[in-house]
N, C-alpha and C positions, 0 to 999 in steps of 0.2 A: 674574492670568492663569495658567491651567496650561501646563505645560510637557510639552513633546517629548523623550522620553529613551531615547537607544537604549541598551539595556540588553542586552550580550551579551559570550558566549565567543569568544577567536580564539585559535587557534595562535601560537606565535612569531614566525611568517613571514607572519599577515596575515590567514588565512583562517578563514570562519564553516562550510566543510562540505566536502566531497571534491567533485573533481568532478561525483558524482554526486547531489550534496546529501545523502550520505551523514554521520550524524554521530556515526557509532559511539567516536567517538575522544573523544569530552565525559566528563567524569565523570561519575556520578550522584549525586544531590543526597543521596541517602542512603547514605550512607558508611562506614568505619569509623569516623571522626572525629569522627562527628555534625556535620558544618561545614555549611553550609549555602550558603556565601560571603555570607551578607547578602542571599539570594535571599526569606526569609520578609518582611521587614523590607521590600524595595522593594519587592513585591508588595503588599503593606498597604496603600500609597502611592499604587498607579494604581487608575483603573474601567474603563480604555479601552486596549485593544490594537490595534494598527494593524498587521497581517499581507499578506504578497506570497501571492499563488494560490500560486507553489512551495513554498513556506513551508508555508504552510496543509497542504498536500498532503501536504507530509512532517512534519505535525504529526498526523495522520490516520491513521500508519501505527503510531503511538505505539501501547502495549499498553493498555489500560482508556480510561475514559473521556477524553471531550476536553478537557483542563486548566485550560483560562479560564474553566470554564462559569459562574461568580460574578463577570464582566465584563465591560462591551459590546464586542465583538470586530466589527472590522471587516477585512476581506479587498479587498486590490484587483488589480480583475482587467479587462483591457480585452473579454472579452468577458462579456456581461451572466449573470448567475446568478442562481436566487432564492435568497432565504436559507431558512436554517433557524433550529432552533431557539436556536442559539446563536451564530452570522454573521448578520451584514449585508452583501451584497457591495457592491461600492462600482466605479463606473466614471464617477465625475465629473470634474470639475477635481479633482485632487491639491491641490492650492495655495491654493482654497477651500475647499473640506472641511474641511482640516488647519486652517486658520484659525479655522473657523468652531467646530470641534471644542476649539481653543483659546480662543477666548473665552466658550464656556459655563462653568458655574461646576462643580465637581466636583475631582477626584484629580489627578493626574499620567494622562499617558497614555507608555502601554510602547510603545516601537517596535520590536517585535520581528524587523522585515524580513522577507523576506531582501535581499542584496545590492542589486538592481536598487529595492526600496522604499526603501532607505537612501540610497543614490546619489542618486534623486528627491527625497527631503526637505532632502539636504544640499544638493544644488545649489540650490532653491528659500527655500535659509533657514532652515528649519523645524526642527531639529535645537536642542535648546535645552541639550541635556549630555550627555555621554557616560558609560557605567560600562562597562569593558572588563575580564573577567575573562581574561588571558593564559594562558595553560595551558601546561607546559612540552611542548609536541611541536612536531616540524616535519612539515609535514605536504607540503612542496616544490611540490603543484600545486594547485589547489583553487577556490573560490570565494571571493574577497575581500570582505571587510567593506562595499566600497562598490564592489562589482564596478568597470568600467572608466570610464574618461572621465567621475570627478566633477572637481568645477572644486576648488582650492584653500581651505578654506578653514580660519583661525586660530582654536582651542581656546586658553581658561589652565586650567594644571594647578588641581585643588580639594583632591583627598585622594589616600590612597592605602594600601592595605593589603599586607600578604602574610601569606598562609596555612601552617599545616604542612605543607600539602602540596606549597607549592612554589609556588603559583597566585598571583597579581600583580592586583589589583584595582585600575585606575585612574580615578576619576572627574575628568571634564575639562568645563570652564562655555562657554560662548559669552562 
């Protein structure tokens, strides 16, 4: 069965964007370093991207073209959209979807949220590993990893890296 993997940066203090979904504060993938934090390598891994509308939105405002375009991307959004050439929107059950999207045969799928899609998958179960790349900034107010009132629940540690530059890669299993 493939797995659900949220695959993302947060601040030290928690958070996936500024308030404003702003996320100038990210490194970029092309660097001095040539580091790439292992972004090539999980990328390989999924065919399936699971995106929040806000998300999408501010994936949109990106410079050149739309980044996934070599992956089935889906967006969900509670009011109804058609797609294009590279989204599917999505406004069904959350909870069968993901299921059903898990028992096909295929990659990994990236969860790339944001906050409010993360929260839904984790409360719901669906959440099959974590890869958290910690970046050293605080960033004091923001929007969190699983914005507000997820329910509890227990990760085991699996690996774990740190970069030259400072950055803290923890991947954590159900």
């Amino acid at each position: 069965m493939r797995k659900v993997i949220l695959y993302a940066a947060i601040s030290i203090d928690g958070f996936i964007a500024r308030e404003d979904g702003n996320i100038d504060w990210l490194p970029p993938l092309n660097n001095e370093n040539n580091d790439d934090y292992e972004y090539n390598s999980f990328y390989e891994n999924i065919d399936v991207t699971l995106i929040g509308r806000k998300t999408y939105q501010q994936i949109l405002t990106f410079p050149g073209h739309f980044p996934y375009r070599d992956k089935k991307n889906y967006v969900f959004s509670h009011e109804k959209q058609k797609p294009n050439e590279f989204v599917e929107f999505v406004n069904d059950d959350v909870y069968e979807f993901v299921n059903q999207l898990k028992s096909q045969s295929g990659k990994d799928i990236w969860l790339i949220g944001g906050a409010e899609l993360n929260k839904t998958l984790l409360n719901l179960g669906l959440i099959d590993e974590l890869i958290l790349t910690i970046i050293p900034i605080v960033l004091g107010k923001g929007i969190h990893l699983f914005g507000q009132q997820s329910i509890e629940q227990q990760f085991k540690y699996c690996d774990s890296k740190i970069f030259t530059t400072g950055y803290v890669q923890i991947k954590y299993t159900i």
